[in-house]
C-alpha positions as CSV (number, residue, x, y, z in Angstrom):
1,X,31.2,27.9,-20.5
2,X,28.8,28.7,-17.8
3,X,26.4,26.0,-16.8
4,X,22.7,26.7,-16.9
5,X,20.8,25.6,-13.8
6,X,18.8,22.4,-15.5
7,X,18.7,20.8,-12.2
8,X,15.5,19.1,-11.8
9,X,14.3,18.6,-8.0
10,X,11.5,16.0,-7.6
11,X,8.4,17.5,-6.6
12,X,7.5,15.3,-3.4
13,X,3.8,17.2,-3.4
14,X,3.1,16.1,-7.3
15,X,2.0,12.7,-6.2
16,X,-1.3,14.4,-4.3
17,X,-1.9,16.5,-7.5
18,X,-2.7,12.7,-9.3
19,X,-6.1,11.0,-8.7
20,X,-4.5,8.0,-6.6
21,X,-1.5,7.9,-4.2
22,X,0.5,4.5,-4.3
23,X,3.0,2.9,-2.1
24,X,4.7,-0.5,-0.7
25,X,4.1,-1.8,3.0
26,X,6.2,-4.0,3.7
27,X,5.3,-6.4,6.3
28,X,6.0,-10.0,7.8
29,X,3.0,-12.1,6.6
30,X,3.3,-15.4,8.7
31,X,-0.1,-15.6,9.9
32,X,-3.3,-12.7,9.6
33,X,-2.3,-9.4,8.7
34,X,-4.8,-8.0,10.9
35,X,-6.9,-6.6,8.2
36,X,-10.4,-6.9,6.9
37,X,-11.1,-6.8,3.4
38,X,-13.6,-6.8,0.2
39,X,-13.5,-6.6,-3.1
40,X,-12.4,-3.5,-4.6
41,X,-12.6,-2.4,-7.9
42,X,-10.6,-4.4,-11.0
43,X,-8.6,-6.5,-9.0
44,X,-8.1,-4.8,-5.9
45,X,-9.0,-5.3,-2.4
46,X,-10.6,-2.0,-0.6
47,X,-9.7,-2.4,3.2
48,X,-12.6,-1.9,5.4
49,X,-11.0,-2.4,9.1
50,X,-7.4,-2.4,10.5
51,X,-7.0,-4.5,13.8
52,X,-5.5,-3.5,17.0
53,X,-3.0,-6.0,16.2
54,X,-1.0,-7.8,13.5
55,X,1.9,-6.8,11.3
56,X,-0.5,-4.3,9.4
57,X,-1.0,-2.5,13.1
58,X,2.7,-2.7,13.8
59,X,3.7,-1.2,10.4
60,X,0.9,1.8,11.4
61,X,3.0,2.4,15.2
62,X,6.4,2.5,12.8
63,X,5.2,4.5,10.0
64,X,2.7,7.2,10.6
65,X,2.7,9.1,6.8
66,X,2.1,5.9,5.2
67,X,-0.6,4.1,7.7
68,X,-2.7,1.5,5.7
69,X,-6.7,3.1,6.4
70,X,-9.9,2.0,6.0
71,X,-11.1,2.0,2.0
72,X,-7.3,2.0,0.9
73,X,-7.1,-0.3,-2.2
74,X,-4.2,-3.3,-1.7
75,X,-3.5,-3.1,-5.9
76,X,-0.7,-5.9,-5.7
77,X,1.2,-8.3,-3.1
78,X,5.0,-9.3,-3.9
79,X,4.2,-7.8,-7.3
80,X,1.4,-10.2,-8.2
81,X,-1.8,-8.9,-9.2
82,X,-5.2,-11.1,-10.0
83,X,-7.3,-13.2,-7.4
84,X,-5.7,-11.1,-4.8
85,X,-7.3,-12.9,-1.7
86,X,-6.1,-16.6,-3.2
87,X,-2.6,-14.8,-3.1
88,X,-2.6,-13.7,0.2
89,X,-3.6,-17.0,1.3
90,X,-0.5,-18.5,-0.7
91,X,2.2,-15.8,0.2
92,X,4.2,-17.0,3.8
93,X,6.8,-15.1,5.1
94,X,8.0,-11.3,4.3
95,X,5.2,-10.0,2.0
96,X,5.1,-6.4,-0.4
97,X,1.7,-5.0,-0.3
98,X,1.5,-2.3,-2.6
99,X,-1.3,0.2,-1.2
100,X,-3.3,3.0,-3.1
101,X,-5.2,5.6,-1.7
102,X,-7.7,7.4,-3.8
103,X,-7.8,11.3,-2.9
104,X,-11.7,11.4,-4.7
């Protein structure tokens, strides 16, 4: 029997099609990230400035199409959501910032 093509490619572009674009940055947190933040909507934290240096600024150099920007939201860190602010002050060592960028 012949096989019908039913091969589903993922759609890479399908993610810009959505309201909000996600993603993880994964970054050494021992000390300031070199980021300043507010409060963002539910639980979030909108990013209003990105330092010149830090392991946010380093993760930029390295990876150019997923560069934390000003008003990105951070929506979690190591998977925790909540107070994120208390959280970042508790997390030490190899920290999971998961970003999302609003295309509105």
């Amino acid at each position: 029997a012949a096989k019908t093509d039913q091969v589903k490619t993922v759609d890479v572009a399908a993610k810009t099609d959505q309201a909000n674009q996600d993603w993880e940055v994964h970054v050494d947190g021992a000390g300031e990230l070199g980021l300043d933040v507010v409060p963002g909507e539910g639980h979030s934290l909108r990013v209003t400035r990105v330092k010149k240096q830090g392991p946010i600024h380093k993760w930029n150099e390295a990876n150019k199409s997923a560069e934390v920007q000003c008003n990105d939201m951070i929506i979690s860190v190591n998977g925790k959501v909540g107070d994120l602010l208390e959280v970042l002050k508790a997390e030490k060592g190899k920290m999971v910032l998961t970003i999302r960028r609003s295309s509105e």
